[in-house]
OpenMM code with the backbone's topology and positions (N, CA, C; nanometers):
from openmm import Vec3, app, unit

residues = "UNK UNK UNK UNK UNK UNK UNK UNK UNK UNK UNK UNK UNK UNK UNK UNK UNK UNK UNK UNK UNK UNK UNK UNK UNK UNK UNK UNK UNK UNK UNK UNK UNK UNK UNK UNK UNK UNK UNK UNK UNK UNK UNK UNK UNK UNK UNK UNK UNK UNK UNK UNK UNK UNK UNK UNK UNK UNK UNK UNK UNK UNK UNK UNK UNK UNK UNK UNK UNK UNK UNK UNK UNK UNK UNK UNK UNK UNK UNK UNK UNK UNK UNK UNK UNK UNK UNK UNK UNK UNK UNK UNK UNK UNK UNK UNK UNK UNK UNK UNK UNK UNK UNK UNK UNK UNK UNK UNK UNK UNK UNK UNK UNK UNK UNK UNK UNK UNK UNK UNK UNK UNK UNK UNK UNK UNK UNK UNK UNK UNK UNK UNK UNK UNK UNK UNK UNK UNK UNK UNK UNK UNK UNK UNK UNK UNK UNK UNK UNK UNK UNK".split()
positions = [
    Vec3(2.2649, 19.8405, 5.4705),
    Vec3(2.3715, 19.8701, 5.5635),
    Vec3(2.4444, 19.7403, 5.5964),
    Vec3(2.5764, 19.7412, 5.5987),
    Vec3(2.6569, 19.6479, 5.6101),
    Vec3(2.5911, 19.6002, 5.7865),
    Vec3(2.6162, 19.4490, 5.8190),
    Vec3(2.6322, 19.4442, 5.9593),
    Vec3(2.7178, 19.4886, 6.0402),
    Vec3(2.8237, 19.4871, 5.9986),
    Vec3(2.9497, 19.5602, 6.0914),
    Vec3(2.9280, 19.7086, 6.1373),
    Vec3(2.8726, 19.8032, 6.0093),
    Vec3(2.8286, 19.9307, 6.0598),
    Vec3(2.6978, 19.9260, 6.1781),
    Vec3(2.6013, 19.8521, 6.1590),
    Vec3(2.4874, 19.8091, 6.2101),
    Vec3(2.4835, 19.7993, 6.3449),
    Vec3(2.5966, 19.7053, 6.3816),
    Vec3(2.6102, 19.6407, 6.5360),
    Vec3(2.7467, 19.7276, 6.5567),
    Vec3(2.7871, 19.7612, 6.5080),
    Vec3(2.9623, 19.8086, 6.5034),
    Vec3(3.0300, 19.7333, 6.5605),
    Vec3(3.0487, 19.6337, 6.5230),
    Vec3(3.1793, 19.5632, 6.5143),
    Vec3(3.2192, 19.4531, 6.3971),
    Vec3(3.3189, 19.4240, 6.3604),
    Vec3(3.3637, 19.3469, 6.2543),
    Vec3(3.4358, 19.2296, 6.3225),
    Vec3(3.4370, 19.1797, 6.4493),
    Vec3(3.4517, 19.0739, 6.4850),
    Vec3(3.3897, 18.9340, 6.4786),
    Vec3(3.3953, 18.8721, 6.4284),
    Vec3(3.2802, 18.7577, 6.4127),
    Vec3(3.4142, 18.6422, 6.4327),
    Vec3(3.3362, 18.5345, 6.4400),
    Vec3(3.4327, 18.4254, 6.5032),
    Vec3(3.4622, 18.3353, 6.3250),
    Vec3(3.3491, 18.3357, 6.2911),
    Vec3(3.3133, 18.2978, 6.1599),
    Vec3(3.2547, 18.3443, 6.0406),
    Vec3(3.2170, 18.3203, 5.9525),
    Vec3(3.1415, 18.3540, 5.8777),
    Vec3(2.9965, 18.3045, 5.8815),
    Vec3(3.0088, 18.1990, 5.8962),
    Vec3(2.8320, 18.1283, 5.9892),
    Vec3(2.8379, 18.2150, 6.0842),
    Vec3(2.8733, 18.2377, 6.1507),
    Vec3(2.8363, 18.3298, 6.2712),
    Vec3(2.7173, 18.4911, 6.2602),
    Vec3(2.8471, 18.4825, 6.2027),
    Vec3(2.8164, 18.6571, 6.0832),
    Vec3(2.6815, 18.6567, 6.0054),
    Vec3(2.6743, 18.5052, 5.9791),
    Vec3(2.5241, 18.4771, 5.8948),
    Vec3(2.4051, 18.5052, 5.9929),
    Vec3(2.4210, 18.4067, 6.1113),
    Vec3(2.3375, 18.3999, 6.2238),
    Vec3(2.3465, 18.5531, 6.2491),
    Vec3(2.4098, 18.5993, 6.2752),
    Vec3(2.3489, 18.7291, 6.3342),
    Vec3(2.3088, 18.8255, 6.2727),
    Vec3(2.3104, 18.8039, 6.1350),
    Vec3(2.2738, 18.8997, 6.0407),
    Vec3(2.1184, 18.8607, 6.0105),
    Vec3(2.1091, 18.7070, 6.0267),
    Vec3(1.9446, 18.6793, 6.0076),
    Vec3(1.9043, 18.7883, 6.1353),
    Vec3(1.9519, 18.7256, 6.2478),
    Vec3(1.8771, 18.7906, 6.3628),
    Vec3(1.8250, 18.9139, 6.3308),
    Vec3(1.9720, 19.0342, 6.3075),
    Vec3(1.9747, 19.1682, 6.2795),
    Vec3(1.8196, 19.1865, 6.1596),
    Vec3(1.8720, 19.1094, 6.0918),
    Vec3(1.7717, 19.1273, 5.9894),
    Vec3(1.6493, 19.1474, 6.0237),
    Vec3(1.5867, 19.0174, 6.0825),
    Vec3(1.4636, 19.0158, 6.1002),
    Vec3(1.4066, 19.1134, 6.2152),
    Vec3(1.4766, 19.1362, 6.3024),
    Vec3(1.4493, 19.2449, 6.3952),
    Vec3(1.4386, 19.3619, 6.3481),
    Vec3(1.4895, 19.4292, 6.2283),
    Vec3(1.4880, 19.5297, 6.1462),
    Vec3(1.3581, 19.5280, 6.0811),
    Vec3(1.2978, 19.4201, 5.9746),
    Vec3(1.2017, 19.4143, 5.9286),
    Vec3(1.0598, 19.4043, 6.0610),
    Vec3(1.0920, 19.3415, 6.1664),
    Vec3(0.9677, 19.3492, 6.2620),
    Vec3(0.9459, 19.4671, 6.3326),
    Vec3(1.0613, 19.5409, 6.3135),
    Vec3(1.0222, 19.6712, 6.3619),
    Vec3(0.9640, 19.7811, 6.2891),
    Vec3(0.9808, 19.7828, 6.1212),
    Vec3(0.9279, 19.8641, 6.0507),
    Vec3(0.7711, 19.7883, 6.0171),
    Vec3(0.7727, 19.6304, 6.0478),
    Vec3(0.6322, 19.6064, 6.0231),
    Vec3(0.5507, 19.6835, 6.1621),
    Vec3(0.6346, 19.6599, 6.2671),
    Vec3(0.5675, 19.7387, 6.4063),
    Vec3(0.4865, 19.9111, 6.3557),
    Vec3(0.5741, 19.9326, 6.3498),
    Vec3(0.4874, 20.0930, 6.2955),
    Vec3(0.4314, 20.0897, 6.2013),
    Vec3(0.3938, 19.9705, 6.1093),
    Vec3(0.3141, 20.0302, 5.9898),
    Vec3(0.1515, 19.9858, 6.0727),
    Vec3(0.1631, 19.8914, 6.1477),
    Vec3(0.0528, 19.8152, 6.2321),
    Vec3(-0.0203, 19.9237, 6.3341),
    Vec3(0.1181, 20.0078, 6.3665),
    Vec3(0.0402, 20.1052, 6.4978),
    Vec3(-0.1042, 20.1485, 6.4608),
    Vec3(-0.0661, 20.2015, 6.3269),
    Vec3(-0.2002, 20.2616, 6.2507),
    Vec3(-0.3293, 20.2518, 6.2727),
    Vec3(-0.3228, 20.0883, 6.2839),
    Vec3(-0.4286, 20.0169, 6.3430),
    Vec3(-0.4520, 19.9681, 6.4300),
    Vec3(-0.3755, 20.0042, 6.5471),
    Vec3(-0.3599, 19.9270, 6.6757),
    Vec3(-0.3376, 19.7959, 6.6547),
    Vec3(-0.2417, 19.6879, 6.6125),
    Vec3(-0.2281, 19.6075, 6.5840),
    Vec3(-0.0720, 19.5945, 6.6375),
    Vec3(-0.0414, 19.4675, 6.7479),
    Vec3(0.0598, 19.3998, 6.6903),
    Vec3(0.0954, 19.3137, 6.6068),
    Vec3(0.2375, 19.3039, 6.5728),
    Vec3(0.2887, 19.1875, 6.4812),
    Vec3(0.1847, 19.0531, 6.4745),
    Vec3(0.2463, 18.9984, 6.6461),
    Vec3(0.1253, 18.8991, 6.6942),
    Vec3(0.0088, 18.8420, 6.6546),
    Vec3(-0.0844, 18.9562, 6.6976),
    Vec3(-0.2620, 19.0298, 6.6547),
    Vec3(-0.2226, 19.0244, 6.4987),
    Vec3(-0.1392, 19.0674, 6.4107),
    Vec3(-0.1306, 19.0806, 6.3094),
    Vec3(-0.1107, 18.9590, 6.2500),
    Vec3(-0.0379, 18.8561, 6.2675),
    Vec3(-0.0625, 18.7137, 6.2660),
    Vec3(-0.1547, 18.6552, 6.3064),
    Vec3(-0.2363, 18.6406, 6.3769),
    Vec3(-0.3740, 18.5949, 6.4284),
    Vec3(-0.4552, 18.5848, 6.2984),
    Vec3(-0.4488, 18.7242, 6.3358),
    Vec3(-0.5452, 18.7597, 6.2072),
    Vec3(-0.4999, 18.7184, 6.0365),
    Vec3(-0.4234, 18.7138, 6.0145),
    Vec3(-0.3852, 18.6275, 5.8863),
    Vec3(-0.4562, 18.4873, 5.8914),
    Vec3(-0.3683, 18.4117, 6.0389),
    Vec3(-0.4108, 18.2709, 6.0228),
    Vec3(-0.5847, 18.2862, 6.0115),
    Vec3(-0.6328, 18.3174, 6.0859),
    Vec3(-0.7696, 18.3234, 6.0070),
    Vec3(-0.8304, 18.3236, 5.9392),
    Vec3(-0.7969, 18.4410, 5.8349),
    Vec3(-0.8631, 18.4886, 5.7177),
    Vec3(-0.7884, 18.3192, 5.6583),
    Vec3(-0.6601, 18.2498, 5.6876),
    Vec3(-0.6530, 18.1742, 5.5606),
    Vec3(-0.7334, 18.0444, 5.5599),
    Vec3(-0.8196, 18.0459, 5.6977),
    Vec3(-0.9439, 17.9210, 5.7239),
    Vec3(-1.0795, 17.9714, 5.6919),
    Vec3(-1.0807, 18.1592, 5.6739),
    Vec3(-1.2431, 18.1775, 5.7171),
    Vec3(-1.2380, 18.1056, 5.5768),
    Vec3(-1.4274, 18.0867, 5.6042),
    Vec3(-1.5185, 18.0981, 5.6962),
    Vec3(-1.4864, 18.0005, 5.8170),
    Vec3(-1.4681, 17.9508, 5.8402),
    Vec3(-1.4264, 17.8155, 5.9093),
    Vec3(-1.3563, 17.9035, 6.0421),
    Vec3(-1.4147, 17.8212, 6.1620),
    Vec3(-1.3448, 17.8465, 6.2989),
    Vec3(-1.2035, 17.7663, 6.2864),
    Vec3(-1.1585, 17.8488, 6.4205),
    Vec3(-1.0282, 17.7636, 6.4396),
    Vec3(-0.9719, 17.7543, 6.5797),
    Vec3(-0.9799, 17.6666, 6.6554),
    Vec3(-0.9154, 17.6259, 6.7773),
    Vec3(-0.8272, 17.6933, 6.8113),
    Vec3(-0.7973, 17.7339, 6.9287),
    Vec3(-0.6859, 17.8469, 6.9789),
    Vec3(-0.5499, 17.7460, 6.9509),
    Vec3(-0.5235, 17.6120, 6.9644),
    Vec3(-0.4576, 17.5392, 6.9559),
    Vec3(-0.3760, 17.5376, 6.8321),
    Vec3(-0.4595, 17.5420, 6.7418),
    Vec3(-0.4187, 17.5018, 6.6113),
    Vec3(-0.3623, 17.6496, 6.5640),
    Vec3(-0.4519, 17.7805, 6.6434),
    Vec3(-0.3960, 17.9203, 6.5428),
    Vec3(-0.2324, 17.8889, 6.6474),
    Vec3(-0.1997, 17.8624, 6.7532),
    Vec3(-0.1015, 17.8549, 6.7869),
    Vec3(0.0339, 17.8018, 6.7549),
    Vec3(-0.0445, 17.6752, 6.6512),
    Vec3(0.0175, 17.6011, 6.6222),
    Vec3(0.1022, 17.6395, 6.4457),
    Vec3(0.0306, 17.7666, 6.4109),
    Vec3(0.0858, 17.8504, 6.2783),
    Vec3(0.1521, 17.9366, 6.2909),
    Vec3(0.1408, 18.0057, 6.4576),
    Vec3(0.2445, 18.1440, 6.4482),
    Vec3(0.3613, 18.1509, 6.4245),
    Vec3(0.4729, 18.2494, 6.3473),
    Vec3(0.5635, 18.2676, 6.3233),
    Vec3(0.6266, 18.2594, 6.4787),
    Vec3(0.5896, 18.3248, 6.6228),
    Vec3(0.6772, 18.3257, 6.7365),
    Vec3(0.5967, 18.2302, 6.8053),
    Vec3(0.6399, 18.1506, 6.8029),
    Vec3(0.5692, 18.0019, 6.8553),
    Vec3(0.5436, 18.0045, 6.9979),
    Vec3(0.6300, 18.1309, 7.1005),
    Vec3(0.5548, 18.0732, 7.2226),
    Vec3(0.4742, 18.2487, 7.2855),
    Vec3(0.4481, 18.2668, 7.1513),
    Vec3(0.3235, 18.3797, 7.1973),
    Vec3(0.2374, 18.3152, 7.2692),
    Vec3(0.1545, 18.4374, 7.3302),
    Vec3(0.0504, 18.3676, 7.4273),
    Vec3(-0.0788, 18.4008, 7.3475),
    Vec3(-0.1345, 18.2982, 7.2783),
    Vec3(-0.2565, 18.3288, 7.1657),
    Vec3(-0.3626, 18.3555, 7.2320),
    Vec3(-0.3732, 18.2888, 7.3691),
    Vec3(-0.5502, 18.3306, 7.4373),
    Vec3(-0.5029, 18.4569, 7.4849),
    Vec3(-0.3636, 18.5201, 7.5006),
    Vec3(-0.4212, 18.6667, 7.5512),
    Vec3(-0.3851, 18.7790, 7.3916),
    Vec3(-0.3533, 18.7347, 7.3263),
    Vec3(-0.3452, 18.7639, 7.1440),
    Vec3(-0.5174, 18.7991, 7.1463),
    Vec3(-0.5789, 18.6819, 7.1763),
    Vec3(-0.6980, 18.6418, 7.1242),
    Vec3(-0.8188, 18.7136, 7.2196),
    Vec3(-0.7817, 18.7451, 7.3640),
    Vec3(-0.8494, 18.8390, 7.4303),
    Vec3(-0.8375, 18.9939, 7.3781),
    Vec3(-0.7546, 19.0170, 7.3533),
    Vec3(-0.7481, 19.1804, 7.2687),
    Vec3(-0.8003, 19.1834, 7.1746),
    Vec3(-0.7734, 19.0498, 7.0632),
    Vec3(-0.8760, 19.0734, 6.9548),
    Vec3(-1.0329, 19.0630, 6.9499),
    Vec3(-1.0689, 18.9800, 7.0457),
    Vec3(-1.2061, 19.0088, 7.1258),
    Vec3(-1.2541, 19.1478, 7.1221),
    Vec3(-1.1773, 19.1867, 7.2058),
    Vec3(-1.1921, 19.3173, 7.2955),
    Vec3(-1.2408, 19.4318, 7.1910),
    Vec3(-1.1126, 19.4121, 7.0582),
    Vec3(-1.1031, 19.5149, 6.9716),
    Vec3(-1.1971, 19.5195, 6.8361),
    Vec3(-1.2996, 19.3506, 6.8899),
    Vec3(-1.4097, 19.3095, 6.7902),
    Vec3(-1.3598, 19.2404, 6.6330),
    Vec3(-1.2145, 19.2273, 6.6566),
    Vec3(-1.1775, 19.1379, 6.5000),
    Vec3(-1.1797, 19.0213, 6.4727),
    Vec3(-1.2350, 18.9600, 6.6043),
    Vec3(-1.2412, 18.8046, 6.6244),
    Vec3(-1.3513, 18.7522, 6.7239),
    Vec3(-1.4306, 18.7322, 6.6656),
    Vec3(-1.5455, 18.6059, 6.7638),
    Vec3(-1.5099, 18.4498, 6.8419),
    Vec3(-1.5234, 18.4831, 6.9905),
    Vec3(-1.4902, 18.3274, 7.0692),
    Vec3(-1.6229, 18.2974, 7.0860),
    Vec3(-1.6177, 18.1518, 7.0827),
    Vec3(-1.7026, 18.0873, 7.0890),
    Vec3(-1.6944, 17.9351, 7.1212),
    Vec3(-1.7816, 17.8702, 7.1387),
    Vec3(-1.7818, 17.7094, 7.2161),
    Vec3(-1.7675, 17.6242, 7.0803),
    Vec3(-1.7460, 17.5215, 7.0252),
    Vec3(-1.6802, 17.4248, 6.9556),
    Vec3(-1.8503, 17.3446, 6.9530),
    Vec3(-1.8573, 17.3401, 6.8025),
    Vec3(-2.0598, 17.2348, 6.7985),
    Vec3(-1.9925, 17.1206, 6.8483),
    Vec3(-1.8590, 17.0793, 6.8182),
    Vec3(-1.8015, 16.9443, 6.8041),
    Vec3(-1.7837, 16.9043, 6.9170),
    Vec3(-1.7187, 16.9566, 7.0152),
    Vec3(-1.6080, 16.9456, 7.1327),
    Vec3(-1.6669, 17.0884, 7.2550),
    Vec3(-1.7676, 17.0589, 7.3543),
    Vec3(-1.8004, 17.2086, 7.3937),
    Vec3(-1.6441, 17.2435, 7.4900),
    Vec3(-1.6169, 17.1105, 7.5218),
    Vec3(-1.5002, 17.2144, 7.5835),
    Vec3(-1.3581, 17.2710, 7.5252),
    Vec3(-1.4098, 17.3030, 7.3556),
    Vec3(-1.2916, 17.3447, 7.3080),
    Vec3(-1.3158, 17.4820, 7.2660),
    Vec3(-1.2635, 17.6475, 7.2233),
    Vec3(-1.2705, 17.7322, 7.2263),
    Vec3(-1.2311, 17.7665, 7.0843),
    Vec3(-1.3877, 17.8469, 6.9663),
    Vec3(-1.2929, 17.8260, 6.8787),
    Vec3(-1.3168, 17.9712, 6.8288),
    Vec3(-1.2584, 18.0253, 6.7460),
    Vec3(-1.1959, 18.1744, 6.7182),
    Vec3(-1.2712, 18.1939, 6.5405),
    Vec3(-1.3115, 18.2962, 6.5011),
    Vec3(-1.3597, 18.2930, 6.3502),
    Vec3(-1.3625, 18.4857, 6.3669),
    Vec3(-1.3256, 18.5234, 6.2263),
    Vec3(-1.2871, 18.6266, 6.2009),
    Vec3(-1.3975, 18.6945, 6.1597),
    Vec3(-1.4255, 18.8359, 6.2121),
    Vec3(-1.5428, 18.9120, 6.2038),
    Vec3(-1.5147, 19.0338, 6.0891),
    Vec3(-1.6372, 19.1261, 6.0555),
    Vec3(-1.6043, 19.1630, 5.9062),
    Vec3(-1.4900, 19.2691, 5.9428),
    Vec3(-1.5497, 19.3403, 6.0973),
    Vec3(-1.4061, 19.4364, 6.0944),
    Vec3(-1.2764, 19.3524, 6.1123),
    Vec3(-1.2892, 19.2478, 6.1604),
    Vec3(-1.1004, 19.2521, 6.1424),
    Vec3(-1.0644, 19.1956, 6.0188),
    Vec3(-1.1853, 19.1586, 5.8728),
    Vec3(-1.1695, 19.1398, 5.7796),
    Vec3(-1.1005, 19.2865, 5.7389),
    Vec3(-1.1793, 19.3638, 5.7555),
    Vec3(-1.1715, 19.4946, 5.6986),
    Vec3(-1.0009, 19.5611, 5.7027),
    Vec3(-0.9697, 19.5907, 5.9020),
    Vec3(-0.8945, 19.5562, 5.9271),
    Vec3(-0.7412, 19.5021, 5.8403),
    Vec3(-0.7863, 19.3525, 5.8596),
    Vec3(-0.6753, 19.3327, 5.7882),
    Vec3(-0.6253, 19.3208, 5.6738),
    Vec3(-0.7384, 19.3794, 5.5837),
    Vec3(-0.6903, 19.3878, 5.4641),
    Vec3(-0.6030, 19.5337, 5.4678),
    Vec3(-0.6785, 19.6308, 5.4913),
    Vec3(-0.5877, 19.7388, 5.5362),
    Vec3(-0.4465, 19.7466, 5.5745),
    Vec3(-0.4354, 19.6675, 5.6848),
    Vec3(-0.2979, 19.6398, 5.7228),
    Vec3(-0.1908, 19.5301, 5.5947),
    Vec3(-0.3210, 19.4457, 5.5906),
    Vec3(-0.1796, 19.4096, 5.4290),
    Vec3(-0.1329, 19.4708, 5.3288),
    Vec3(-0.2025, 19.5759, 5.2886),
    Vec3(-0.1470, 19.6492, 5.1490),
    Vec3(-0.0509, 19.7472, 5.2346),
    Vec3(-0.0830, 19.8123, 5.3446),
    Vec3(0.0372, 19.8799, 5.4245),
    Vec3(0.1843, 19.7658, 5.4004),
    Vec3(0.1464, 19.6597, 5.4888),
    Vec3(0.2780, 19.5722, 5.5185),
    Vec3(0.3307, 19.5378, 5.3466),
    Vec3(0.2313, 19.5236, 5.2697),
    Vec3(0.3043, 19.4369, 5.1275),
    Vec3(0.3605, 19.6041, 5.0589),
    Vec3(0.3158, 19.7265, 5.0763),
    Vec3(0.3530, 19.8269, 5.0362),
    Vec3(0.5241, 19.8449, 5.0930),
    Vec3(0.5382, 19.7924, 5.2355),
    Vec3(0.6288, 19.8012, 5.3151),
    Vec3(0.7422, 19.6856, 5.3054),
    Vec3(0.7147, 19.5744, 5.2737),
    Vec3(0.7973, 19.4887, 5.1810),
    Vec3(0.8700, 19.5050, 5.0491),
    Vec3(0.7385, 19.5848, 4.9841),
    Vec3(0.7703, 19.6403, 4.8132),
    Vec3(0.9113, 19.7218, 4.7988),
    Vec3(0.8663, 19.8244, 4.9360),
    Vec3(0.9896, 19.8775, 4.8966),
    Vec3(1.1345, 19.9097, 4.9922),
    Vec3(1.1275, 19.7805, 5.0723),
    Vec3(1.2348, 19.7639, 5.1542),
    Vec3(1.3342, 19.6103, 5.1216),
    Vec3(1.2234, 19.5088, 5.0605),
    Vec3(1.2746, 19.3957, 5.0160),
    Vec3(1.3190, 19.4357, 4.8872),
    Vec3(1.4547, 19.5141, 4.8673),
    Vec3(1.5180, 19.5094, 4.7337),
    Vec3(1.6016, 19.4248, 4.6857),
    Vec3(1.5060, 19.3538, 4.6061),
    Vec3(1.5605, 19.1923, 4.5162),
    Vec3(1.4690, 19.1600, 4.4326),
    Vec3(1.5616, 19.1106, 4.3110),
    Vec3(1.4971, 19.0515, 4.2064),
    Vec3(1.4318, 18.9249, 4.2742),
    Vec3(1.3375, 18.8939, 4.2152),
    Vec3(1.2411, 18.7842, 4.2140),
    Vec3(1.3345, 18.6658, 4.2708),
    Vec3(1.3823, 18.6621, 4.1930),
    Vec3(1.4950, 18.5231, 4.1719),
    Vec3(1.6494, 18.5474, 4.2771),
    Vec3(1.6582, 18.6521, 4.3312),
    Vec3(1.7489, 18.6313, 4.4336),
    Vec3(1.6439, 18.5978, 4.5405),
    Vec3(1.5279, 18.6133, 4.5661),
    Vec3(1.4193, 18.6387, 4.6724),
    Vec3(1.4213, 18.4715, 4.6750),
    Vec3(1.3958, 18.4139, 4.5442),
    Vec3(1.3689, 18.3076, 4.5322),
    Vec3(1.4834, 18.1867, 4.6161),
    Vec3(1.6146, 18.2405, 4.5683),
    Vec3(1.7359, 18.1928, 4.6102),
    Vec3(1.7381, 18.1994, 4.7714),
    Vec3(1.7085, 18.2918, 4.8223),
    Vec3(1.7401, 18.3492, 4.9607),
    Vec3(1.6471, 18.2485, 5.0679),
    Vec3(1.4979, 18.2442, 4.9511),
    Vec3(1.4020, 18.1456, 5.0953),
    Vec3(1.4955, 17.9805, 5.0940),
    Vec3(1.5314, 17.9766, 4.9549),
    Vec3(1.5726, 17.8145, 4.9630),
    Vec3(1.6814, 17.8352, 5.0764),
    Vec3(1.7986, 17.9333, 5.0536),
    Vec3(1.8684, 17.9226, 5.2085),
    Vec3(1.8516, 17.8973, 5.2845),
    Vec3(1.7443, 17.9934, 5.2988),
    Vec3(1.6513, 18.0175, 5.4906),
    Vec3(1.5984, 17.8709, 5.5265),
    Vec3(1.5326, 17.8090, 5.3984),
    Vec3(1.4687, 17.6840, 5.4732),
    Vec3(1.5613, 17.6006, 5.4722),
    Vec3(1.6350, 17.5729, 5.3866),
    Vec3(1.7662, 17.4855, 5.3963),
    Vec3(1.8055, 17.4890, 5.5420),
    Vec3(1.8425, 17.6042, 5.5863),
    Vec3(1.9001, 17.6419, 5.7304),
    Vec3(1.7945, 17.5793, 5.8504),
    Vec3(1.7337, 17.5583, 5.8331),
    Vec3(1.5689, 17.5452, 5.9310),
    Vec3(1.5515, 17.3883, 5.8886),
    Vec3(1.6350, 17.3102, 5.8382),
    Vec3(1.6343, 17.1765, 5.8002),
    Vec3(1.5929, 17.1153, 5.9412),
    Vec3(1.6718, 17.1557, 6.0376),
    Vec3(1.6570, 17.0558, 6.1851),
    Vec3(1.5992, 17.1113, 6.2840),
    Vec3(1.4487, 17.1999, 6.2201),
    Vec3(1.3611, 17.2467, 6.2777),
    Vec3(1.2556, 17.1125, 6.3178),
] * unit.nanometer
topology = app.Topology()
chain = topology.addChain("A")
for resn in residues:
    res = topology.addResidue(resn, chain)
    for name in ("N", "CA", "C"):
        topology.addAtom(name, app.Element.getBySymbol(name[0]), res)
Protein backbone atom coordinates (compact mmCIF):
# COMPACT_ATOMS: atom_id res chain seq x y z
CA UNK A 1 0.00 0.00 0.00
CA UNK A 2 1.20 3.27 -1.08
CA UNK A 3 1.82 5.75 2.07
CA UNK A 4 -0.41 8.36 0.91
CA UNK A 5 -3.38 5.81 0.85
CA UNK A 6 -2.07 4.54 4.32
CA UNK A 7 -2.02 7.85 6.31
CA UNK A 8 -4.19 9.65 3.60
CA UNK A 9 -2.50 12.31 2.71
CA UNK A 10 0.00 13.17 -0.09
CA UNK A 11 1.43 16.14 1.55
CA UNK A 12 4.93 15.73 2.57
CA UNK A 13 7.26 18.68 2.83
CA UNK A 14 9.94 16.47 1.15
CA UNK A 15 10.84 13.47 -0.03
CA UNK A 16 13.16 12.64 3.11
CA UNK A 17 10.30 13.36 4.93
CA UNK A 18 8.07 10.92 3.10
CA UNK A 19 11.04 8.45 3.76
CA UNK A 20 10.95 9.10 7.57
CA UNK A 21 7.54 8.46 7.83
CA UNK A 22 7.24 5.66 5.78
CA UNK A 23 10.08 3.90 7.93
CA UNK A 24 7.93 4.83 10.89
CA UNK A 25 4.60 3.62 9.06
CA UNK A 26 6.49 0.72 8.17
CA UNK A 27 7.77 -0.55 11.11
CA UNK A 28 4.65 -0.01 13.10
CA UNK A 29 2.90 -2.18 10.51
CA UNK A 30 5.38 -5.01 10.81
CA UNK A 31 5.26 -4.74 14.93
CA UNK A 32 1.87 -5.09 14.85
CA UNK A 33 1.47 -8.21 12.75
CA UNK A 34 4.56 -9.54 14.79
CA UNK A 35 2.10 -8.53 17.92
CA UNK A 36 -0.51 -11.12 17.02
CA UNK A 37 1.56 -13.79 15.86
CA UNK A 38 3.19 -13.61 19.68
CA UNK A 39 -0.37 -13.45 21.34
CA UNK A 40 -0.35 -17.18 20.70
CA UNK A 41 2.03 -17.43 23.22
CA UNK A 42 1.47 -14.79 25.48
CA UNK A 43 4.40 -13.02 24.45
CA UNK A 44 5.25 -9.47 23.79
CA UNK A 45 7.43 -8.02 21.10
CA UNK A 46 9.62 -6.97 24.20
CA UNK A 47 9.44 -10.60 26.11
CA UNK A 48 9.96 -11.65 22.57
CA UNK A 49 13.28 -9.90 22.38
CA UNK A 50 14.45 -10.90 25.76
CA UNK A 51 14.15 -14.01 24.88
CA UNK A 52 16.16 -13.99 21.63
CA UNK A 53 18.94 -12.04 23.39
CA UNK A 54 19.32 -15.02 25.43
CA UNK A 55 19.10 -17.91 23.54
CA UNK A 56 22.05 -15.91 21.52
CA UNK A 57 24.38 -16.22 24.98
CA UNK A 58 22.75 -19.52 26.40
CA UNK A 59 24.16 -21.38 28.08
CA UNK A 60 25.73 -18.43 29.58
CA UNK A 61 23.84 -15.88 32.00
CA UNK A 62 23.37 -12.43 31.23
CA UNK A 63 23.13 -9.25 33.33
CA UNK A 64 19.89 -7.35 33.09
CA UNK A 65 22.25 -4.53 31.97
CA UNK A 66 23.76 -5.92 29.15
CA UNK A 67 20.18 -7.78 27.83
CA UNK A 68 19.22 -4.02 27.96
CA UNK A 69 21.85 -2.99 26.35
CA UNK A 70 20.71 -5.29 22.91
CA UNK A 71 17.08 -4.37 22.75
CA UNK A 72 15.71 -3.14 19.61
CA UNK A 73 13.42 -0.33 21.97
CA UNK A 74 16.15 0.78 24.06
CA UNK A 75 14.20 2.34 26.85
CA UNK A 76 12.03 -0.75 27.62
CA UNK A 77 11.91 -1.53 31.11
CA UNK A 78 13.90 -5.06 31.08
CA UNK A 79 13.54 -5.83 34.99
CA UNK A 80 9.80 -5.60 34.53
CA UNK A 81 10.24 -7.57 30.79
CA UNK A 82 12.20 -9.83 33.03
CA UNK A 83 9.63 -10.13 36.01
CA UNK A 84 6.91 -11.59 33.61
CA UNK A 85 9.31 -13.78 32.17
CA UNK A 86 10.00 -15.09 35.64
CA UNK A 87 6.56 -15.32 36.37
CA UNK A 88 5.76 -17.15 33.03
CA UNK A 89 8.96 -19.59 33.87
CA UNK A 90 11.06 -18.71 30.47
CA UNK A 91 13.76 -17.20 32.34
CA UNK A 92 15.72 -17.95 35.62
CA UNK A 93 17.00 -14.81 38.05
CA UNK A 94 19.57 -15.34 39.90
CA UNK A 95 22.69 -13.75 41.96
CA UNK A 96 25.99 -13.24 39.78
CA UNK A 97 29.13 -16.15 41.25
CA UNK A 98 31.16 -13.03 40.13
CA UNK A 99 29.51 -9.85 41.44
CA UNK A 100 26.61 -10.95 44.22
CA UNK A 101 25.20 -7.72 43.79
CA UNK A 102 24.56 -8.14 40.18
CA UNK A 103 21.31 -9.96 38.81
CA UNK A 104 21.79 -12.34 36.15
CA UNK A 105 19.01 -13.85 33.77
CA UNK A 106 19.65 -17.50 31.79
CA UNK A 107 17.02 -19.07 29.67
CA UNK A 108 15.00 -22.11 30.84
CA UNK A 109 13.96 -25.15 28.55
CA UNK A 110 10.36 -23.75 28.33
CA UNK A 111 11.17 -20.48 27.08
CA UNK A 112 13.66 -22.47 24.91
CA UNK A 113 10.76 -24.33 23.74
CA UNK A 114 8.75 -21.29 23.67
CA UNK A 115 10.79 -19.49 21.58
CA UNK A 116 11.51 -21.54 19.11
CA UNK A 117 7.85 -21.79 18.47
CA UNK A 118 7.42 -18.23 18.25
CA UNK A 119 10.31 -17.98 15.62
CA UNK A 120 9.10 -20.18 12.90
CA UNK A 121 5.60 -18.26 13.49
CA UNK A 122 7.50 -14.73 13.19
CA UNK A 123 10.10 -16.07 10.25
CA UNK A 124 6.80 -17.74 8.63
CA UNK A 125 5.40 -14.09 9.09
CA UNK A 126 8.34 -12.30 7.50
CA UNK A 127 8.38 -15.05 4.62
CA UNK A 128 5.44 -13.91 3.51
CA UNK A 129 4.98 -10.26 4.13
CA UNK A 130 8.72 -9.23 3.40
CA UNK A 131 8.19 -9.35 -0.46
CA UNK A 132 11.76 -8.92 -1.89
CA UNK A 133 14.31 -10.48 -3.64
CA UNK A 134 17.26 -11.29 -1.57
CA UNK A 135 19.21 -8.57 -3.07
CA UNK A 136 16.71 -5.71 -2.82
CA UNK A 137 16.50 -6.95 1.06
CA UNK A 138 20.12 -6.75 0.82
CA UNK A 139 20.06 -3.13 -0.70
CA UNK A 140 17.35 -1.86 1.71
CA UNK A 141 19.45 -2.87 5.17
CA UNK A 142 22.55 -0.98 3.61
CA UNK A 143 20.02 2.11 3.48
CA UNK A 144 18.61 1.60 6.84
CA UNK A 145 22.09 1.47 8.37
CA UNK A 146 23.51 4.08 6.24
CA UNK A 147 20.57 6.23 7.71
CA UNK A 148 21.45 5.19 11.47
CA UNK A 149 25.11 6.46 10.63
CA UNK A 150 24.75 9.15 13.63
CA UNK A 151 23.34 6.66 15.88
Amino acid sequence: MKLEDAIKTGKFTSEKQKAGLNILYTAWWLKTLISQELKEFGLTHEQYNVLRILKGKHPEKMCVRDIGGRMIERNSNVPRIIDRLVAKKFVDRSTSDIDKRETVITLTTDGMTVLENANKKVDGLFNSTVLMSEENATELNFLLENLRTKE
